[in-house]
GUMARVEX-860939 format. One record per residue (C-alpha): z, y negated, x negated; residue in one letter. Coordinates in steps of 0.25 Angstrom, whole numbers, plus 5000, padded with zeros to 4 digits. Each point is the difference from the previous one (the first is absolute). Layout:
<sites>
<zz Z, yy Y, xx X, rest a>
...
</sites>
This chain:
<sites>
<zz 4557, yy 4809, xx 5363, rest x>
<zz 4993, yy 4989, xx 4993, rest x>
<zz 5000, yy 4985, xx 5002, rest x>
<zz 4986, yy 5000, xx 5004, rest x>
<zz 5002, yy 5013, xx 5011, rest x>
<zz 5014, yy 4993, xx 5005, rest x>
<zz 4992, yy 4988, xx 5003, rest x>
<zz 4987, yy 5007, xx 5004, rest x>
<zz 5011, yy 5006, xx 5010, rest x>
<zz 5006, yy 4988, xx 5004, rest x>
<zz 4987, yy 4992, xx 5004, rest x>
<zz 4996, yy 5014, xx 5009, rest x>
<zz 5013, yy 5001, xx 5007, rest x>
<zz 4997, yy 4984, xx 5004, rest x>
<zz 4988, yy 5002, xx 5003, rest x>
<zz 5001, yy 5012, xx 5011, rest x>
<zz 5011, yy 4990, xx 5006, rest x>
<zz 4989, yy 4989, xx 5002, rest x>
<zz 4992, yy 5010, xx 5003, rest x>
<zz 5004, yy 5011, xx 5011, rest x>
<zz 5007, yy 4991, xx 5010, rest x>
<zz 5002, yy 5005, xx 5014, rest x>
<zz 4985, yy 4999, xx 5007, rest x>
<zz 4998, yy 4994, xx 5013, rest x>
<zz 4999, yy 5006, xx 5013, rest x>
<zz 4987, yy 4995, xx 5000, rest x>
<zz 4997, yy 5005, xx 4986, rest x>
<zz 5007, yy 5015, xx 5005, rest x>
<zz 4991, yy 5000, xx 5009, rest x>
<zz 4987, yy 4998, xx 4992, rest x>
<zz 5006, yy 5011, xx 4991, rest x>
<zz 5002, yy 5010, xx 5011, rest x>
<zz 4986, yy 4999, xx 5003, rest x>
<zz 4995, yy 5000, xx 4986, rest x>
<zz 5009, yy 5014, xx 4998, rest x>
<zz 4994, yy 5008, xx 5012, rest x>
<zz 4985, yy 4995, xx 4996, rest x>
<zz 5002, yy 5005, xx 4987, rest x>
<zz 5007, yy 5012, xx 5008, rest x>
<zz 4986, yy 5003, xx 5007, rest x>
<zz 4992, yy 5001, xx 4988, rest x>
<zz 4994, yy 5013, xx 4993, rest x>
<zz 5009, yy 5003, xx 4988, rest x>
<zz 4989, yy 4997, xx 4990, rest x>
<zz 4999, yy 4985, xx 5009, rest x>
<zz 5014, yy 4998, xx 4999, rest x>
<zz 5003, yy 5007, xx 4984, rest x>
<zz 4987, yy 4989, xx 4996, rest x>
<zz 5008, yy 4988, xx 5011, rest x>
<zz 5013, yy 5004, xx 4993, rest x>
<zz 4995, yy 5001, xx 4986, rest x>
<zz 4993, yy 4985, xx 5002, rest x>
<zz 5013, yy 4995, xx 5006, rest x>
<zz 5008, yy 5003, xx 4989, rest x>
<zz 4992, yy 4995, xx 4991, rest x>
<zz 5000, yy 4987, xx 5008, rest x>
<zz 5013, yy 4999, xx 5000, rest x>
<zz 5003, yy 5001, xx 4986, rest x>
<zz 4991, yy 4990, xx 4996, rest x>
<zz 5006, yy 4991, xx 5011, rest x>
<zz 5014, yy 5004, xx 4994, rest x>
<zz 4996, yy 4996, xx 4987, rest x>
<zz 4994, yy 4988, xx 5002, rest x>
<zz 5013, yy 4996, xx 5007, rest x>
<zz 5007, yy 5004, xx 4989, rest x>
<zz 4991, yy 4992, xx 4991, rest x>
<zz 5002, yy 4987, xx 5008, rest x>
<zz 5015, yy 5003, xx 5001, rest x>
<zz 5001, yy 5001, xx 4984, rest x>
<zz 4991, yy 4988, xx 4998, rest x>
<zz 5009, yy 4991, xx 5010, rest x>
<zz 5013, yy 5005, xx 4991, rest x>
<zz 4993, yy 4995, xx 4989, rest x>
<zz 4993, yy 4987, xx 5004, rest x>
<zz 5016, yy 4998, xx 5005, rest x>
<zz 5007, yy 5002, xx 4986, rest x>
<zz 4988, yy 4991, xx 4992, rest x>
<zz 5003, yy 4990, xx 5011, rest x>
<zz 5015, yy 5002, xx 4997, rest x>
<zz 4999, yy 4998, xx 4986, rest x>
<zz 4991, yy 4988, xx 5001, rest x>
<zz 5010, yy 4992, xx 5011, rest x>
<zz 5010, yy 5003, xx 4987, rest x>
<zz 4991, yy 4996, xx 4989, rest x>
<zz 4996, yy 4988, xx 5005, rest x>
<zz 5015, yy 4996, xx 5005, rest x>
<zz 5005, yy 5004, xx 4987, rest x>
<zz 4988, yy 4989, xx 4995, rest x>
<zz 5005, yy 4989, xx 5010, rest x>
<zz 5015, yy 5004, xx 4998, rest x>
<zz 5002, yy 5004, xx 5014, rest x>
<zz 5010, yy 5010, xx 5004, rest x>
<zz 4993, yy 5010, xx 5006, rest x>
</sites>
């Protein structure tokens, strides 16, 4: 495993922690009834539904991830600025 996959691995993993948190009843609820509509549909309704719902949720999954990565990174240039400019000022940091 490469550094890049290892990390790539890492940043998933924490992601689907922050992610998949236990819904509320409220949101069980919505679910439930977003489950059997989708239930009562013809198969070419629901394959199409399905299909578009994927798709959703895979754009939506890498947009988080994108965020997730450009937080990590605002934070370790942020990081090493606080330690540059303490290093400049001679303050321990």
């Amino acid at each position: 495993m490469t550094t890049k996959e290892f990390l790539e691995m890492m940043l998933d993993e924490r992601i689907k922690l922050l992610l998949f948190r236990k819904p509320s009843e409220d949101g069980l609820k919505i679910e439930e009834a977003g489950e059997k509509v989708i239930m009562e549909l013809d198969e070419g309704k629901k394959d199409k539904l399905e299909a578009y719902m994927d798709l959703m949720t895979e754009n939506m999954a890498q947009n988080e991830r994108n965020a997730y990565i450009g937080g990590l990174k605002d934070g370790i240039w942020l990081a090493r600025e606080i330690r540059r400019l303490g290093s400049h000022t001679n303050i321990d940091i």
